[in-house]
N, C-alpha and C positions, 0 to 999 in steps of 0.2 A: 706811378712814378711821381712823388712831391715836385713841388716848383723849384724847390733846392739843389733837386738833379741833376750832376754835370751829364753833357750830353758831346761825345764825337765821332767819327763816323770817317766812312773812306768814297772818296771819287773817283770813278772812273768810264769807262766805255770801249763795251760790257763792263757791269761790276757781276754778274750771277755766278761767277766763277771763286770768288772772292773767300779766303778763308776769316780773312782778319774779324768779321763779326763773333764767330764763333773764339777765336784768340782774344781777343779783345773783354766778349764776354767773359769769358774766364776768370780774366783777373781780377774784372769787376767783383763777379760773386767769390774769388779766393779773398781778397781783401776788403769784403763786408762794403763796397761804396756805392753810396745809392747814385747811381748814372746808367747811362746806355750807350749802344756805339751801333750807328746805322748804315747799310750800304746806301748809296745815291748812285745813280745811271745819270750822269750827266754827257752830254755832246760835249764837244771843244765849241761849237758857240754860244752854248750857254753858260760856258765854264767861270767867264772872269764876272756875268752878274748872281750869278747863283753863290760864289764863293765870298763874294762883296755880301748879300743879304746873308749869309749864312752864320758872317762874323757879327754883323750887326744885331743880330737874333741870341746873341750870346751865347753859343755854343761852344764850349774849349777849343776845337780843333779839328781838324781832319789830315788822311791818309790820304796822298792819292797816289793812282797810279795812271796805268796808260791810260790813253794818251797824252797825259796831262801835265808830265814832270817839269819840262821846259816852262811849259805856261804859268806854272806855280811859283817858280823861279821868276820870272817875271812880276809877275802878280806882289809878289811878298816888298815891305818893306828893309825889312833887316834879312841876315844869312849866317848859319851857323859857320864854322872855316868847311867843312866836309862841302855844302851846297855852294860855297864860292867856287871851292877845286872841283867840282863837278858841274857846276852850272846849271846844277838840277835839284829839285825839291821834291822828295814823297812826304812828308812832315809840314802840315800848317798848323799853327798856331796861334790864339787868337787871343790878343792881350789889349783891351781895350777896344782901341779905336788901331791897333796897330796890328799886321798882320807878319809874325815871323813865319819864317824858312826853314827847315830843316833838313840834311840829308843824313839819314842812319841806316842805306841800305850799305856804305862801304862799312862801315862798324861789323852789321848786321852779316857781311858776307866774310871778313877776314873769322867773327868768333866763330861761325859756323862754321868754316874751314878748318881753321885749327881745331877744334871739337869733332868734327868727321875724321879730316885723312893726315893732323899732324901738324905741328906748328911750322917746323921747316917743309911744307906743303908748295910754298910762294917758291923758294928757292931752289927747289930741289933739281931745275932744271929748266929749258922753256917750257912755257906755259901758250896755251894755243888758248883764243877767248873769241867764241864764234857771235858775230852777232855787235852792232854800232850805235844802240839804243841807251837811254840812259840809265839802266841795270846795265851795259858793258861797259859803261864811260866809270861806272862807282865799282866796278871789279877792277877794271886793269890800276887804277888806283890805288886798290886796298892790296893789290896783288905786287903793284911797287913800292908802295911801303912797308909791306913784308918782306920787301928783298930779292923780290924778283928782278934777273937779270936778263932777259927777255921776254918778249911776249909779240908774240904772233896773232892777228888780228885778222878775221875773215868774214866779211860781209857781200852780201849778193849783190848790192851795190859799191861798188869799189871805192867813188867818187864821196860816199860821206864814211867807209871805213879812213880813209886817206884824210878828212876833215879831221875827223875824230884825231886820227895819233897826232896829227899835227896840234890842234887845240890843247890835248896832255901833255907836250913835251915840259920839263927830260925824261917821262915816263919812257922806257924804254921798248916803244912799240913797232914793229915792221908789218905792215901789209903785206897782205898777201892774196891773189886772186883765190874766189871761194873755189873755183873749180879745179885750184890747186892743193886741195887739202889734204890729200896725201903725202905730198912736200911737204905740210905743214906742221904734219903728225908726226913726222921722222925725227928723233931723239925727244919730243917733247916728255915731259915725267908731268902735264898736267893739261888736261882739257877741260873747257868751258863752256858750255852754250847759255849763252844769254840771251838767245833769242825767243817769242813766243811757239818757235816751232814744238812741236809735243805736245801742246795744251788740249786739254778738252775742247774739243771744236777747230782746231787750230789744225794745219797740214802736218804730217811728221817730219823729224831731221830724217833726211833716208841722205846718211852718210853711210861708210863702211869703215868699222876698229881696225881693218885688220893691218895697218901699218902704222899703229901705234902698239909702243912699248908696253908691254905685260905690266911693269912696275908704274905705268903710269898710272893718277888719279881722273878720274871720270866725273864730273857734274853738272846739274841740271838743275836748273833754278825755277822751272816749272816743278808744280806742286801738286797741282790737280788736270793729271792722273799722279797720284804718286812715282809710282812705276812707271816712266815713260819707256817707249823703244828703246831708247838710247840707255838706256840704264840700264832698261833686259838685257841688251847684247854687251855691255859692259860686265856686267856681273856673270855672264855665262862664259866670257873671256878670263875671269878671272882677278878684275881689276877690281880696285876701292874704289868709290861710290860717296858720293854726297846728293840726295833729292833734295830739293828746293825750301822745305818746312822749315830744316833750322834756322836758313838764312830769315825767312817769315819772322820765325820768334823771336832772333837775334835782332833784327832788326826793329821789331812793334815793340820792344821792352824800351828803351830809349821813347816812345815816340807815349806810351802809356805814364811814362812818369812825369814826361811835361806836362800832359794834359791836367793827368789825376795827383801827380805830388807822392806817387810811392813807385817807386823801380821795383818790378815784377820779377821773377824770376822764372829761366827756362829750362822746366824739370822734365823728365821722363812721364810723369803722368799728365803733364799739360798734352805733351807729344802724343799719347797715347789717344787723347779727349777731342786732339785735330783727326789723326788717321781716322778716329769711329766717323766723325765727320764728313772724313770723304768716303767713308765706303757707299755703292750702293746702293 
């Protein structure tokens, strides 16, 4: 790789689960640019000197993710408007001596939605959004700026579900006890888990569909397993589906054109280039 090579890369902990290397590389070698894009396994306390020396090493930018959105948010100088109304940053960028902000998972999860299960998706009816992290704080967002006219909120801990809608308002969000999720399913036409349940390594959601509506939408914003449980029993109910990937790509196309100055696009065979990916 010449000295000329932009270079960005994602943080997190775990990052070994991480697709974005493989995405990221893509685009690189789709649009001929001599650079790279590296995982990093950072702690949270080594987050705010590692991302300081990282800017100053000249490297374009980095992706992060858990645990680190909030801290990024902090960390950054400037804020795109998406990382003000969310209060969260997966997008750093690194311009100088100056480090911006970005958040492109609400972008990244509305295109994906509408490209899965339909533009009128948000509104079709309540929408239930499991899960108080900051992937649920940049859906219930994207899902009320689509037009969502409720949305039902459920985390295992009640007390930052209850932070959370209060921090969104006028977003139109209600709590709801997790252990009431079957109440919470009744008329919904869309379900969300934004939580890391289903991941590779991670405990399963062991919810039950069966008191959600047939017509409703099903998704899951883990990616790796593709297929989570939650999706099996979705699709064997008969429901539409969105796995977690598009929001991936939707999301890394905004975050690769800051860096590298050309907006990527998200095709069926990039899609195809992640599943081989993650198979086995």
């Amino acid at each position: 790789m010449s000295a000329r090579a932009k270079l960005a890369g994602i943080i997190g902990w775990p990052i070994g689960h991480s697709l974005s290397p493989a995405l990221h590389s893509y685009w690189l070698k789709e649009h001929g640019i001599a650079g790279g894009y590296i995982p990093l396994n950072i702690s949270s306390e080594e987050f705010t000197v590692c991302v300081t020396a990282l800017a100053q090493a000249g490297i374009a930018g980095v992706n992060v993710t858990l645990p680190h959105k909030q801290a990024a948010f902090a960390l950054a100088a400037s804020h795109d408007e998406d990382a003000k109304a969310t209060g969260a940053v997966n997008t750093l960028v690194f311009e100088k001596e100056k480090i911006h902000g970005l958040n492109t998972d609400m972008q990244g999860f509305a295109r994906a939605l509408a490209e899965s299960l339909g533009g009128n998706a948000a509104k079709a009816g309540p929408a239930v959004v499991l899960g108080a992290g900051g992937a649920a704080r940049a859906i219930i967002l994207a899902l009320s700026r689509a037009g969502a006219l409720e949305i039902r909120l459920l985390n295992r801990t009640r007390a930052r579900a209850e932070t959370l809608a209060t921090s969104l308002k006028p977003a139109p969000v209600r709590v709801i006890d997790w252990a009431e999720w079957r109440e919470a399913f009744s008329g919904a036409r869309l379900l969300v888990n934004a939580t890391s349940l289903g991941m590779k390594g991670a405990p399963t959601l062991d919810i039950s569909l069966d008191n959600l509506a047939p017509e409703a939408g099903v998704v899951d914003i883990v990616y790796n397993p593709l297929q989570t449980k939650l999706l099996a029993s979705a699709r064997m109910r008969g429901h539409k589906t969105m796995d977690g990937l598009g929001m991936l790509m939707h999301q890394g196309a905004p975050a690769f054109a800051a860096w590298f100055g050309v907006t990527p696009k998200v095709t069926l065979e990039l899609r195809a280039t992640l599943e081989r990916a993650l198979a086995p």
